[in-house]
C-alpha positions in Angstrom: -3.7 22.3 20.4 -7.6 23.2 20.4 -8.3 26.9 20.3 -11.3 28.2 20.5 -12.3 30.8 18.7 -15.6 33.4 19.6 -16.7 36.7 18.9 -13.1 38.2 20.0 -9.5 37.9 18.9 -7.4 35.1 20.3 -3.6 36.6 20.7 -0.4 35.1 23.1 -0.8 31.4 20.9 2.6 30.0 21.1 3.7 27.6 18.1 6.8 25.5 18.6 8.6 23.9 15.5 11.0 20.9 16.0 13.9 20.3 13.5 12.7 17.1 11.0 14.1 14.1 10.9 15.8 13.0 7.7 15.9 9.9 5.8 18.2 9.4 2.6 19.5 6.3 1.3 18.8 4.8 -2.7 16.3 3.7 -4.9 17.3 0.1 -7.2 14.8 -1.7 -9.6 14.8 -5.4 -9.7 13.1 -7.7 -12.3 14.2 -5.2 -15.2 16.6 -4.1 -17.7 19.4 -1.8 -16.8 17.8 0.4 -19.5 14.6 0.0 -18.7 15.6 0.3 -15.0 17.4 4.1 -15.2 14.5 5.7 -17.5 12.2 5.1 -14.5 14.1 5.9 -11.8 13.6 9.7 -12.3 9.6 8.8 -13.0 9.6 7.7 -9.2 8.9 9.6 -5.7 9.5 8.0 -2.3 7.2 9.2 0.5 7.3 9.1 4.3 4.4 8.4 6.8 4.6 9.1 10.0 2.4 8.3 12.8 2.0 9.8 16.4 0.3 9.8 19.6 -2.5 12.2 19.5 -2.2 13.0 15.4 -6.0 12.2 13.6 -3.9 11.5 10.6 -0.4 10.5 9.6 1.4 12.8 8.0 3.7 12.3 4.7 6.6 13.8 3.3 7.9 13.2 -0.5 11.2 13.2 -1.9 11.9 12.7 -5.5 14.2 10.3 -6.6 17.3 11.4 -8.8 18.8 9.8 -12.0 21.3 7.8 -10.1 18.0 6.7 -7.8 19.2 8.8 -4.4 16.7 10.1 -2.6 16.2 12.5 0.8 12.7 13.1 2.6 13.3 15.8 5.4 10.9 17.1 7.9 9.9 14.0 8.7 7.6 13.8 11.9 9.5 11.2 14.5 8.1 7.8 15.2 7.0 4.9 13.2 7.4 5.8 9.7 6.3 3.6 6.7 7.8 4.4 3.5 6.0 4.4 0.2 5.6 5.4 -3.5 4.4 8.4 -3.9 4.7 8.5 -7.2 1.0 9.4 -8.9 -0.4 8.0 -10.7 1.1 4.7 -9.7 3.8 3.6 -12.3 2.0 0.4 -14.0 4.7 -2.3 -13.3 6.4 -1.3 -10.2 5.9 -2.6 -6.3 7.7 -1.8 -3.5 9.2 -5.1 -2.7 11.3 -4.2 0.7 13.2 -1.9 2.5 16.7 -3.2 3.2 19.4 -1.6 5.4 23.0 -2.5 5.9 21.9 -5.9 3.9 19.0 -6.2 6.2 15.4 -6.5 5.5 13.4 -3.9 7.7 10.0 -4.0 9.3 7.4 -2.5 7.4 7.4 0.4 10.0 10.7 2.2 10.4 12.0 3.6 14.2 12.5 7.8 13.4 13.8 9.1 16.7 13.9 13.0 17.3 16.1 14.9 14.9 17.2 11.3 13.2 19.7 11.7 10.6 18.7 8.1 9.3 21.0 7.1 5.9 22.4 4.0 4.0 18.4 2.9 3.4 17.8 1.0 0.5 14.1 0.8 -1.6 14.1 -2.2 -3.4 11.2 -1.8 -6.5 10.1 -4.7 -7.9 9.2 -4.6 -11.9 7.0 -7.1 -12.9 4.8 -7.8 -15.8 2.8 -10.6 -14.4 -1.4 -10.8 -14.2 -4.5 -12.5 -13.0 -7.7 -12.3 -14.0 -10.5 -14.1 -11.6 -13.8 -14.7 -10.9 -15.5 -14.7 -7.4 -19.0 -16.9 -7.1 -20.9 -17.0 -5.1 -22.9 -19.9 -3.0 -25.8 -20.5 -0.9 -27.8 -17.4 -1.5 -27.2 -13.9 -3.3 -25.3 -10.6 -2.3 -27.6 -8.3 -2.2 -27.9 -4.8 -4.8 -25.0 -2.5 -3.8 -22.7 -5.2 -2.3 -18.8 -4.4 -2.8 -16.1 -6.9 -3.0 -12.4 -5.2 -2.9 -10.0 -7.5 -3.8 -6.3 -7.3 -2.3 -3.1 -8.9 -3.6 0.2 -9.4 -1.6 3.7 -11.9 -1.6 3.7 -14.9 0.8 7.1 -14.1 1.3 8.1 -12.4 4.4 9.0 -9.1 4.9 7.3 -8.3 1.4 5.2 -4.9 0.9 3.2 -5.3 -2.2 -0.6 -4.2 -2.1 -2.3 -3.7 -4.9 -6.1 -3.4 -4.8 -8.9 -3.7 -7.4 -12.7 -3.1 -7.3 -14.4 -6.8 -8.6 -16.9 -5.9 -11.0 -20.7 -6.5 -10.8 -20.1 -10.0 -12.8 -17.8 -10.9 -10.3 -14.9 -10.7 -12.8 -11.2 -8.9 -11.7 -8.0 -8.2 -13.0 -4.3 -7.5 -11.2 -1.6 -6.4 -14.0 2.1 -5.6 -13.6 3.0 -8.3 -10.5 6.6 -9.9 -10.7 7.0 -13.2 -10.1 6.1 -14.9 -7.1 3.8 -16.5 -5.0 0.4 -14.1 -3.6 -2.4 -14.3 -1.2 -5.6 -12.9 -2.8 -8.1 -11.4 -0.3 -11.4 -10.6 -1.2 -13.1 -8.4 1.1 -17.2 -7.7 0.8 -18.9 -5.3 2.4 -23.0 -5.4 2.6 -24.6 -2.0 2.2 -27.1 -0.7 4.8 -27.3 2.1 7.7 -24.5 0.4 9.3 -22.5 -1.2 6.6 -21.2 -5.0 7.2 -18.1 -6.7 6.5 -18.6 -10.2 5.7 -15.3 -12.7 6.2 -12.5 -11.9 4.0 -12.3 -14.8 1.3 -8.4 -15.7 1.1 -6.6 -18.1 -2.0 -3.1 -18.2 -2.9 -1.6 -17.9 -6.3 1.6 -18.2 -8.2 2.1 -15.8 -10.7 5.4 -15.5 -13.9 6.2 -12.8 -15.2 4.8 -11.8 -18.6 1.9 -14.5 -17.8 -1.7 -13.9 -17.0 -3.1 -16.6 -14.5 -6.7 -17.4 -13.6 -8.2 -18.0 -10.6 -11.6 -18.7 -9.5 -12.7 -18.3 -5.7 -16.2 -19.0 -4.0 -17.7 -16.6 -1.4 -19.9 -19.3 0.6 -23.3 -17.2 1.7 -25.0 -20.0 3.5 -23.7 -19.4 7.2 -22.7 -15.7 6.1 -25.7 -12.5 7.5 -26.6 -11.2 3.9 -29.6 -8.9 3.7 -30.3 -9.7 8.0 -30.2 -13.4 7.2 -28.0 -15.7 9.0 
């Protein structure tokens, strides 16, 4: 609710709370050593993002994950909820691969109804010590000064939650550490500076990527039929 707020007091406001939803369930590492596994389990948070109707922002709760790798997030706000790592800064080698329930693979956005008491919710975090080191060129003309290319990384494989992004330097070089193994879509999005800042196509190229092994990749950002600098 808006309140406006002038030279006087504003009095008879009326704030209503609403119980939290509550979402517990486990946290299991996959890709590592049982060892290696249990010392980061306590190293982890989980968070929870929820979206509503009418909210400028979603807003996140965090629960921290315990030596056996339980968790619980309360006051969670009802609706779509997307879990995540909240863990800061992000643990070098670990992904969240998927949220399973019951044996079942969920959607990247959970249902939180009113008051939900939602359990038995699995996080599946994949260890991985997988890279890839690229190069993006370019073609048919020149990006102009103060051009940035983000580059994005995530599985193929449905139902996968992986996104790890990375700045591509002013040689056009880039580096993604700590992926399992798998099969990735790299997306390389560029974004021409002026008043009104313009996004060019995103560049996309699959890669396969084993653990423990750095691949390389080289992808070409075609500027002929692309507007660079108000040139089309």
């Amino acid at each position: 609710t808006r309140v406006e707020v002038t030279e006087g007091d504003v009095d008879g406001l009326e704030v209503k709370l609403h119980r939290g939803s509550t979402i517990t369930g486990v946290v299991v590492i996959e890709g590592a050593s049982e060892r290696t596994a249990l010392s980061r389990l306590a190293q982890l948070s989980i968070g929870a993002s929820s979206s509503a109707e009418g909210l400028n922002a979603p807003i996140s709760q965090v629960g921290g994950v315990a030596p056996d790798g339980t968790f619980r997030i309360g006051g969670i706000r009802p609706g779509k909820v997307r879990l995540f790592l909240a863990t800061y800064p992000p643990p070098k080698g670990l992904s969240l691969g998927r949220i399973e329930r019951d044996g079942i693979v969920q959607p990247a956005l959970l249902d939180v109804a009113p008051g939900a008491q939602l359990s038995g919710i699995r996080v599946v975090v994949l260890y991985g010590s997988g890279s890839v080191r690229g190069m993006v060129r370019t073609e048919g003309g020149t990006l102009p000064e103060g051009a940035r290319m983000t580059i994005f990384i995530k599985p193929v494989a449905d139902g996968a939650l992986i996104y790890n992004p990375a700045i591509v330097d002013a040689r056009g070089h880039f580096l993604l550490d700590g992926l399992p193994t798998g099969d990735y879509e790299l997306t390389i999005n560029t974004m021409l500076p002026g008043d009104k800042p313009r996004w060019l196509p995103p560049l996309k190229q699959q890669v396969s990527i084993t653990s423990g092994i750095e691949s390389q990749v080289t992808l070409t950002l075609d500027l002929s039929a692309a507007p660079v600098g108000g040139r089309r």
